[in-house]
DSSP file (Angstrom, degrees, kcal/mol; ACC not computed):
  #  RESIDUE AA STRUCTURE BP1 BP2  ACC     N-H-->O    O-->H-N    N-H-->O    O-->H-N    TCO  KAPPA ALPHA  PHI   PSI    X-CA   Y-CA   Z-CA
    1    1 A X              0   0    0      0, 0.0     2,-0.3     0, 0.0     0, 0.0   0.000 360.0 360.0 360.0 140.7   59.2   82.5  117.9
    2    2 A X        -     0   0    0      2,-0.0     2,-0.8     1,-0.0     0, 0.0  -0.693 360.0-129.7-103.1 101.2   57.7   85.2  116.0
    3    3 A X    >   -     0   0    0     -2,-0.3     3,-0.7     1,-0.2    -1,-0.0  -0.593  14.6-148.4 -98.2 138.2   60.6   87.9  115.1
    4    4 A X  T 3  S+     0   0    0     -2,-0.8     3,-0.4     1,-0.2    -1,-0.2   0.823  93.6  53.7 -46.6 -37.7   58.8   91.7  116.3
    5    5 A X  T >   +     0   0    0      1,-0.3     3,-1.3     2,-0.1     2,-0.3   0.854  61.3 114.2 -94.4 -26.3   60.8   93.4  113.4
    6    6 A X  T <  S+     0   0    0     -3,-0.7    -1,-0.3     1,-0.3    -2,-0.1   0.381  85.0  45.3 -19.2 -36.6   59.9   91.4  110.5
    7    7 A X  T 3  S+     0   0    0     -3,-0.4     2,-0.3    -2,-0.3    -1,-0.3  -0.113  84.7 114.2-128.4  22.1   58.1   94.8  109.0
    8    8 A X  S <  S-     0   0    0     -3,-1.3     2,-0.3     0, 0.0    -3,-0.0  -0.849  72.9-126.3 -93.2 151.5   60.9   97.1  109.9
    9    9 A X        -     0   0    0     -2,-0.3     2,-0.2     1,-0.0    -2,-0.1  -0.762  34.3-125.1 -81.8 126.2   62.7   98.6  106.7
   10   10 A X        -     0   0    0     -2,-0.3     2,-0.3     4,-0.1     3,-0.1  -0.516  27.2-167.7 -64.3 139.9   67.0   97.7  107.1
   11   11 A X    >   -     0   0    0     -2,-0.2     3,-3.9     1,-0.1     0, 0.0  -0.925  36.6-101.5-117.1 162.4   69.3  100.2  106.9
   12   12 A X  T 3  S+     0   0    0     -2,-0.3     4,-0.1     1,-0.3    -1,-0.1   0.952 124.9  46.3 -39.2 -47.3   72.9  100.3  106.6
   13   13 A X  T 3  S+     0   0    0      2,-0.1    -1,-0.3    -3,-0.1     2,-0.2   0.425  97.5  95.2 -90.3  26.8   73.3  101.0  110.2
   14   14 A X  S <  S-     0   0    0     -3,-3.9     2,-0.5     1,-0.1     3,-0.1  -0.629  83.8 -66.8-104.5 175.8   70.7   98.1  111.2
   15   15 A X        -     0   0    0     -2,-0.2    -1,-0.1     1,-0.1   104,-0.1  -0.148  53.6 -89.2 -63.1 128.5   71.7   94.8  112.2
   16   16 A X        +     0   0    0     -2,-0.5    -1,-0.1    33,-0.2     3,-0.1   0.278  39.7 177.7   5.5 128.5   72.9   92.4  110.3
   17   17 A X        +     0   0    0      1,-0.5     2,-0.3    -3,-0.1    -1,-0.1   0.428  60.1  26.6-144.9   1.3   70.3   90.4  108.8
   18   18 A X        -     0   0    0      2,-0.0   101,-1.6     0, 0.0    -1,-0.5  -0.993  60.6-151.5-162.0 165.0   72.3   87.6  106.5
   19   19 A X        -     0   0    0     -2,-0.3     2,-0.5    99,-0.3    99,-0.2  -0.941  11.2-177.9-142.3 146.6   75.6   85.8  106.4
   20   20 A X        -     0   0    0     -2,-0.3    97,-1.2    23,-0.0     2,-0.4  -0.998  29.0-124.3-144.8 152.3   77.9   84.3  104.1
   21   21 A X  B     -A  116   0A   0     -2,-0.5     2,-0.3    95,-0.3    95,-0.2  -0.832  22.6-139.1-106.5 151.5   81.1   82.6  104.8
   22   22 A X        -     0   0    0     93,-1.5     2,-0.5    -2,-0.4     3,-0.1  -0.720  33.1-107.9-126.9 129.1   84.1   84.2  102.8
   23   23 A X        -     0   0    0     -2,-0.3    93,-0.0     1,-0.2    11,-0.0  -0.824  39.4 -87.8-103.6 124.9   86.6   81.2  101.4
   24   24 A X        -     0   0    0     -2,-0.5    -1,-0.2     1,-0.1    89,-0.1   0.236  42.3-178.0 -11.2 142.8   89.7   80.6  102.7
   25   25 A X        +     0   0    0     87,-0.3     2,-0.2    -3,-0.1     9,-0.2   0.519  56.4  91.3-127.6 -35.8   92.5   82.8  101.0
   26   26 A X        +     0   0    0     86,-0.3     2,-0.5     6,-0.1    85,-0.1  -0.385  51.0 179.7 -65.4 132.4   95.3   81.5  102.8
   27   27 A X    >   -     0   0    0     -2,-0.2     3,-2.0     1,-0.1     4,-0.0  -0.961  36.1-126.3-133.1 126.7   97.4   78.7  101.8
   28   28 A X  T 3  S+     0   0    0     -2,-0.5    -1,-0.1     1,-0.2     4,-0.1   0.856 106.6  60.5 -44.5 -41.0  100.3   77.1  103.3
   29   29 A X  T 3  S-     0   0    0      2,-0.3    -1,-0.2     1,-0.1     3,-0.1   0.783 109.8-117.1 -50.4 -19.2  102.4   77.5  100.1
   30   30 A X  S <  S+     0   0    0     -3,-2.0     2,-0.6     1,-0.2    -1,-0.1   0.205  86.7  89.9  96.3 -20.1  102.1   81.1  100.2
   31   31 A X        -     0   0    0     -5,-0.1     2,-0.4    -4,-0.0    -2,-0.3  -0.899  57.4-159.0-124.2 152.3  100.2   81.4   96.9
   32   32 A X        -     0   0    0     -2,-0.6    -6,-0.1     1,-0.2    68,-0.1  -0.883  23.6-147.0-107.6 143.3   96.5   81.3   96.4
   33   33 A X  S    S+     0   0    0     -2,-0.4     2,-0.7     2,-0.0    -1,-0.2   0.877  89.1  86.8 -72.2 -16.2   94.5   80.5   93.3
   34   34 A X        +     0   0    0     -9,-0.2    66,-0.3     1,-0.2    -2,-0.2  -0.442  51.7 168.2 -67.7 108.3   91.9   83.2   94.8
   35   35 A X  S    S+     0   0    0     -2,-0.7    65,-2.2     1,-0.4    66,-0.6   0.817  73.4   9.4 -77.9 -76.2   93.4   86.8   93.4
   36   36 A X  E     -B   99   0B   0     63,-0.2    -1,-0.4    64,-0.1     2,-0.3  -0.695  61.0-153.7-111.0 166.9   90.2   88.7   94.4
   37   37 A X  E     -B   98   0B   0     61,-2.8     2,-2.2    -2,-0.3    61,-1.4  -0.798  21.9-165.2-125.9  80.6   87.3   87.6   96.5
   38   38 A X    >   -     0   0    0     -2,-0.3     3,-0.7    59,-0.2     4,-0.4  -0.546   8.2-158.3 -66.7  88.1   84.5   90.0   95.0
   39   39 A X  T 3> S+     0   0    0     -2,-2.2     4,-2.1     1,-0.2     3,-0.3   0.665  82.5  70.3 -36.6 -20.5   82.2   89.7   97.4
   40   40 A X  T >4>S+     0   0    0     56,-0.5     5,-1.4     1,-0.2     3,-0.6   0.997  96.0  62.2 -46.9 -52.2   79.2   90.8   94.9
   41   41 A X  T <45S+     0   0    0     -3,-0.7     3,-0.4     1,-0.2    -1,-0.2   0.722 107.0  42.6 -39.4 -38.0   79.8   87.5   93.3
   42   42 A X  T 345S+     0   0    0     -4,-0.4    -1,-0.2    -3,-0.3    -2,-0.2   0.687 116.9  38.9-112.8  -6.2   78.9   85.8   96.3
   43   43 A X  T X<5S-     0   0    0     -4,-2.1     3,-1.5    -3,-0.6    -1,-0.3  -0.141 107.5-102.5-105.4  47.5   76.0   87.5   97.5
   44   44 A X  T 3 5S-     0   0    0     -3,-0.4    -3,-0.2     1,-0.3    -4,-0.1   0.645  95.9 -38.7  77.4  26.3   73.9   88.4   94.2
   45   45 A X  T 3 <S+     0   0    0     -5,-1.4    -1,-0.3     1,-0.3    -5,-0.1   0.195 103.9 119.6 133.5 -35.6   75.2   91.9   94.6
   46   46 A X    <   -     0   0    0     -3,-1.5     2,-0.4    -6,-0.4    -1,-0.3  -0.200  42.7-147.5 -89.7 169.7   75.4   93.1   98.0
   47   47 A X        -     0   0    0     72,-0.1    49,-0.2     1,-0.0    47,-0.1  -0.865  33.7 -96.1-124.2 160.2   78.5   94.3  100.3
   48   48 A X  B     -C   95   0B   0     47,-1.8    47,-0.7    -2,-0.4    71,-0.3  -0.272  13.2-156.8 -82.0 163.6   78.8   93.9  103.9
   49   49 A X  S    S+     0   0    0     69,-2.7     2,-0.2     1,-0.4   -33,-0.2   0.005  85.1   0.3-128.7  29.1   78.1   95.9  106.9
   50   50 A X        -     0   0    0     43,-0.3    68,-2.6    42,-0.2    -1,-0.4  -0.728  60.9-133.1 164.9 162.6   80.5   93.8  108.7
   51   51 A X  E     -F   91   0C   0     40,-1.1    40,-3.2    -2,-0.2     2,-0.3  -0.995   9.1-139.9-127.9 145.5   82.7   91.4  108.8
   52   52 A X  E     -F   90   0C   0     64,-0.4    64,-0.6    -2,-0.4     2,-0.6  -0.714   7.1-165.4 -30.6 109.7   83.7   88.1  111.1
   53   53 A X  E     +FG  89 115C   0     36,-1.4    36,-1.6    -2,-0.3    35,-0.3  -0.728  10.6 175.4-123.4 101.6   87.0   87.4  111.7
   54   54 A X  E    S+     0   0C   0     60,-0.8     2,-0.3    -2,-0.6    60,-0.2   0.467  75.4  31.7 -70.4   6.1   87.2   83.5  113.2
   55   55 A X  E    S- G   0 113C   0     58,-0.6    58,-0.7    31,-0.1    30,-0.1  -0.910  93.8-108.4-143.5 130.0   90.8   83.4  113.3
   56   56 A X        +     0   0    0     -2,-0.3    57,-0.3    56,-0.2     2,-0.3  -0.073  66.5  96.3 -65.9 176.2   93.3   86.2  113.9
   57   57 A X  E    S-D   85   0B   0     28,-1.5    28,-1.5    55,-0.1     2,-0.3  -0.905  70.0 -42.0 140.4 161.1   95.3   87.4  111.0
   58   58 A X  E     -     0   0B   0     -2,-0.3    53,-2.0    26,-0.2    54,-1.6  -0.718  32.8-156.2 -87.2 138.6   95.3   90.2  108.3
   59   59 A X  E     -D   82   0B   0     23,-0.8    23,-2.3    -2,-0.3     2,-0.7  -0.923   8.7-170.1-128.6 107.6   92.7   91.2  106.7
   60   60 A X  E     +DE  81  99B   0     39,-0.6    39,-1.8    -2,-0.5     2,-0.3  -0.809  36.0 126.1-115.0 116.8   93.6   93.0  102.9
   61   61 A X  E     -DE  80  98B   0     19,-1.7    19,-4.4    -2,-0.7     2,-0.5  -0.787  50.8 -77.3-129.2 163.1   90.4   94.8  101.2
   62   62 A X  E     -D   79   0B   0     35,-4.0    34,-2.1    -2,-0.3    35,-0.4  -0.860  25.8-152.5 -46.8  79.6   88.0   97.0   99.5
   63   63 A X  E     - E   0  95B   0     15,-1.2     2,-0.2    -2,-0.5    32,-0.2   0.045  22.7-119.1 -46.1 161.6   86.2   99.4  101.0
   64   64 A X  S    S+     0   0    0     30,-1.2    30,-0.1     1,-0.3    -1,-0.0  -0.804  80.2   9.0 -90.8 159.9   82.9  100.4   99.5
   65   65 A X        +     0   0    0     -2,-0.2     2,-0.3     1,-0.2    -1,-0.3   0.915  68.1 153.5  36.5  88.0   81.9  103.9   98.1
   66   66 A X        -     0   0    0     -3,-0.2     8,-1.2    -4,-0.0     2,-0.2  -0.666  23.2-173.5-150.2  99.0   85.1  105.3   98.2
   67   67 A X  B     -H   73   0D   0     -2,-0.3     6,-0.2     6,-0.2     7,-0.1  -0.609  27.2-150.8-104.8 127.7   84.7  108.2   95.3
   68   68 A X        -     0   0    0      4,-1.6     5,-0.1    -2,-0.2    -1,-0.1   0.235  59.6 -98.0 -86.2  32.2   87.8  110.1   94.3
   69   69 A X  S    S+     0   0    0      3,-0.1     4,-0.1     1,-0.1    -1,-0.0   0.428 113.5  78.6 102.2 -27.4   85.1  112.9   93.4
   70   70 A X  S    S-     0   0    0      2,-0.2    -1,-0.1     0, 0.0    -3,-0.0   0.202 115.1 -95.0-110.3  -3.9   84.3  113.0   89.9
   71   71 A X  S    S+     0   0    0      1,-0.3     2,-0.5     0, 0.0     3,-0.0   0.673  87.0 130.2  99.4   5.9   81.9  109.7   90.5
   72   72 A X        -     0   0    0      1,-0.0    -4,-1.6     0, 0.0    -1,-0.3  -0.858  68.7-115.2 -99.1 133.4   84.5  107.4   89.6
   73   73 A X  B     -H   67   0D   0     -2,-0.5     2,-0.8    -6,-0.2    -6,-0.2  -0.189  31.6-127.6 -61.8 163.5   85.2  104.3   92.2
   74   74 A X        -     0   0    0     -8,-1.2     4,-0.3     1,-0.2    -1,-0.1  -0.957  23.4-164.4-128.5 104.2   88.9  105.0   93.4
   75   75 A X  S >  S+     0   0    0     -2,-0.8     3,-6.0     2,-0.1    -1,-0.2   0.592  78.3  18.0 -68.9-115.7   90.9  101.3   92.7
   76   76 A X  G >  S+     0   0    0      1,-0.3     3,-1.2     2,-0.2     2,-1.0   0.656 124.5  48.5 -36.5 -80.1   94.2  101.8   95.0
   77   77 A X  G 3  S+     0   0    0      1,-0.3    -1,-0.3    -9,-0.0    -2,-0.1   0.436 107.9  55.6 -67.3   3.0   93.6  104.5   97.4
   78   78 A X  G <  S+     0   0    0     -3,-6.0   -15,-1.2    -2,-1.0     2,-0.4   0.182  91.9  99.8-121.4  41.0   90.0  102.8   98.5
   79   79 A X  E <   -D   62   0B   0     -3,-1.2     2,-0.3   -17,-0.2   -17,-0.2  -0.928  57.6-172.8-106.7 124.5   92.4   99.3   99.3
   80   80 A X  E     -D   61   0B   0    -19,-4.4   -19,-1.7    -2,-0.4     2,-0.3  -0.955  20.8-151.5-132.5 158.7   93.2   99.0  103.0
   81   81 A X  E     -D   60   0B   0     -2,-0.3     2,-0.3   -21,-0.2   -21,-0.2  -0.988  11.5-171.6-118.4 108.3   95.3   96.7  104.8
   82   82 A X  E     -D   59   0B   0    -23,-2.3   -23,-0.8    -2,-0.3     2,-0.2  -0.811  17.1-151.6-103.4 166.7   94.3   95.9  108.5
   83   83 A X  E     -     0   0B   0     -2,-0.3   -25,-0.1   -25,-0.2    25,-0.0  -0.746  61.3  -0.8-140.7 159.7   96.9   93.9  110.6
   84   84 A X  E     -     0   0B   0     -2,-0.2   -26,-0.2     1,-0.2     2,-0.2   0.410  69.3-178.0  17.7  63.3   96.8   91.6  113.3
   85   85 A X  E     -D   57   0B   0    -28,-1.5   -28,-1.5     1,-0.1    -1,-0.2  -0.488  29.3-124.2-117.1 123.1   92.7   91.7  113.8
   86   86 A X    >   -     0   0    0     -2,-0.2     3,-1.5   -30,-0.2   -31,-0.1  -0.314  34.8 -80.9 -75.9 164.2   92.0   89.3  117.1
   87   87 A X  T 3  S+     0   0    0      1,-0.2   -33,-0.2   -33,-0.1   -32,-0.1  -0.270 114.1  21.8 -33.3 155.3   89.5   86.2  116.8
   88   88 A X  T 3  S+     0   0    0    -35,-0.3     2,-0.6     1,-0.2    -1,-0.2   0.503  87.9 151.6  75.2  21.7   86.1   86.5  117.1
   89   89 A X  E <   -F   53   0C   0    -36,-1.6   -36,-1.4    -3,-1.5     2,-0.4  -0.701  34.2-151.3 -93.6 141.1   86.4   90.3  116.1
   90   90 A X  E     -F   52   0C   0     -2,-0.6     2,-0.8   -38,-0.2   -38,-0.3  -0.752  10.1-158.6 -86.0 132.2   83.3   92.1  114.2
   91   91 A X  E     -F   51   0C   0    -40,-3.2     2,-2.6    -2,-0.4   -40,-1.1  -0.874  12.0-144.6-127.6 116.4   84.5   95.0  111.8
   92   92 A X        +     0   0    0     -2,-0.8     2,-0.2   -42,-0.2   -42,-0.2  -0.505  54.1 135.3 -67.9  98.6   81.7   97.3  111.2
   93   93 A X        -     0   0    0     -2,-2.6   -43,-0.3     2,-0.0     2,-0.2  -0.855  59.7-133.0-151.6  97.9   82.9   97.9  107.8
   94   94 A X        -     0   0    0     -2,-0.2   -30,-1.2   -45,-0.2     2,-0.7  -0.187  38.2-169.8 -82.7 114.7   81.1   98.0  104.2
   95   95 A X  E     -CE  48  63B   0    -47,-0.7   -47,-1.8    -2,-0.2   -32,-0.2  -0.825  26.7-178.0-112.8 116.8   83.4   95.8  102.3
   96   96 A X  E    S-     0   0B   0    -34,-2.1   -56,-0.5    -2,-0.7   -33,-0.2   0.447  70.1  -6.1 -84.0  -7.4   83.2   95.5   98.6
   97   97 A X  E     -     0   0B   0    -35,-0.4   -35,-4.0   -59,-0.2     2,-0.3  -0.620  52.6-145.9 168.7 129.8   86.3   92.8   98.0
   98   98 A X  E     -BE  37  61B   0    -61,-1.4   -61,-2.8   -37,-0.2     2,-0.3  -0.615  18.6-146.2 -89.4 171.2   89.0   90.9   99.9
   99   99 A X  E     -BE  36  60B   0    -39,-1.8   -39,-0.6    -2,-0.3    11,-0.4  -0.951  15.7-151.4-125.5 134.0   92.3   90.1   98.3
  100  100 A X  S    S+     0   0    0    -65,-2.2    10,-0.9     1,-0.3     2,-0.3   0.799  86.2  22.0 -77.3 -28.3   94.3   87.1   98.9
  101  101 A X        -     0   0    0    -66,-0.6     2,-0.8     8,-0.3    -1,-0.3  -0.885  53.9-146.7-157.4 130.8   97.4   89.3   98.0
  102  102 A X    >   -     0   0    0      3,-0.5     3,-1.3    -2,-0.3     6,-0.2  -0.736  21.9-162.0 -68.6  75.9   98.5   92.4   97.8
  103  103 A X  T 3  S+     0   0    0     -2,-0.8     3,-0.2     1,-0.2    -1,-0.2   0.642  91.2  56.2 -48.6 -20.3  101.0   91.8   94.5
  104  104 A X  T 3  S+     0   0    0      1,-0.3     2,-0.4     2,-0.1    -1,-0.2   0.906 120.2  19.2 -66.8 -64.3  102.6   95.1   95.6
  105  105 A X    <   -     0   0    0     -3,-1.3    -3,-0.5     1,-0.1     3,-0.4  -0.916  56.1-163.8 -94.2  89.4  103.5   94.2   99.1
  106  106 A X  S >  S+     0   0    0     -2,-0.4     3,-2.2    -3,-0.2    -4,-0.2   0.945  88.3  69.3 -70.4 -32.9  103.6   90.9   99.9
  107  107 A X  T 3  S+     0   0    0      1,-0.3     2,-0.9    -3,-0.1    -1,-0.2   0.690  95.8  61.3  -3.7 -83.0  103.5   92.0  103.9
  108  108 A X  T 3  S+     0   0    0     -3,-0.4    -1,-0.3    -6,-0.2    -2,-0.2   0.071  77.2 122.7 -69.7  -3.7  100.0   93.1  103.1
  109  109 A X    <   -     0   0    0     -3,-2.2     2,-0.3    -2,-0.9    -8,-0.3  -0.420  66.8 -95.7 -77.6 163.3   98.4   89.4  102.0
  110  110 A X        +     0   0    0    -10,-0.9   -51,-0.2   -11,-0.4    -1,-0.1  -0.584  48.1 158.2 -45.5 114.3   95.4   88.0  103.8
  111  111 A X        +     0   0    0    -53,-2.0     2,-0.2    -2,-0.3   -52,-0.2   0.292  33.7 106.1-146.6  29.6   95.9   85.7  106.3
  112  112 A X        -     0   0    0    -54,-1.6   -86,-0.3   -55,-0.3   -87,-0.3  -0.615  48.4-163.1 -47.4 135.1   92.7   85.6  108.7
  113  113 A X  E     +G   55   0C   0    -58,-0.7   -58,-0.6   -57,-0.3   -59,-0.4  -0.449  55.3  51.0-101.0-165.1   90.7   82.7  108.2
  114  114 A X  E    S+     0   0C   0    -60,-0.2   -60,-0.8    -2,-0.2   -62,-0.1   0.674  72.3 168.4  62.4   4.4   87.0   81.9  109.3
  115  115 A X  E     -G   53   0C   0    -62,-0.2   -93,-1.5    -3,-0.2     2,-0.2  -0.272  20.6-170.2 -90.9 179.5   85.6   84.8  107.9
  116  116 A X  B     -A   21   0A   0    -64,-0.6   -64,-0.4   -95,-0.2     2,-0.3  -0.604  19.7-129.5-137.6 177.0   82.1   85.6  107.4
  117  117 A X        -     0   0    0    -97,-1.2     2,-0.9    -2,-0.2   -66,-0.2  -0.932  18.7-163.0-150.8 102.4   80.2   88.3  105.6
  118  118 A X              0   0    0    -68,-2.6   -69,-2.7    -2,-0.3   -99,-0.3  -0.791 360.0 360.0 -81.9 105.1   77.3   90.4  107.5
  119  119 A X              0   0    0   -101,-1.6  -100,-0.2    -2,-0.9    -1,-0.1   0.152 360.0 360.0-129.4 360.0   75.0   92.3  105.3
């Protein structure tokens, strides 16, 4: 089948158009060797415009472009913590890095599995 779009230019707000699976963060012990999961690393560069979550669970990250104003990336204040995020949920969300733990809070660690990375 033939796809109609091929010759459309993507935008952030188009679909999805590639996928990556996101490695497990979670560990029975409670510690992970994964500290951050920079997603650049594992797509040549790019951040998502959504995310997969196959197993419910917490999800602790990076946002993307989140400028405290002077042009400088914002480290802590652009880290969010979502909680209890069901199966099979899409989060339209440009994400620039998970964390397996939030050294600050341990409350806050990642513990969704299954997830994928839409860009």
């Amino acid at each position: 089948m033939v796809d109609k779009f091929f010759k459309t230019i993507s935008d952030v707000d188009s679909p999805a158009e590639f996928a990556f699976e996101i490695p497990d963060m979670h560990v029975p012990s409670g510690s992970s060797t994964v500290e951050v999961g920079r997603l650049s690393t594992l797509t040549g560069g790019a951040t998502t415009r959504a995310l997969y979550v196959g197993a419910a669970g917490n999800v602790f990250c990076r946002l993307a472009n989140t400028y405290n104003g002077t042009g400088q990336l914002e480290g802590e204040q652009a880290n969010v913590h979502f909680q209890g995020i069901p199966a099979g949920t899409i989060l339209p969300l440009r994400i620039e890095a998970i964390f397996a733990n939030n050294w600050s809070d341990d409350t806050s660690n990642t513990t969704a599995t299954g997830l994928v990375g839409l860009y």
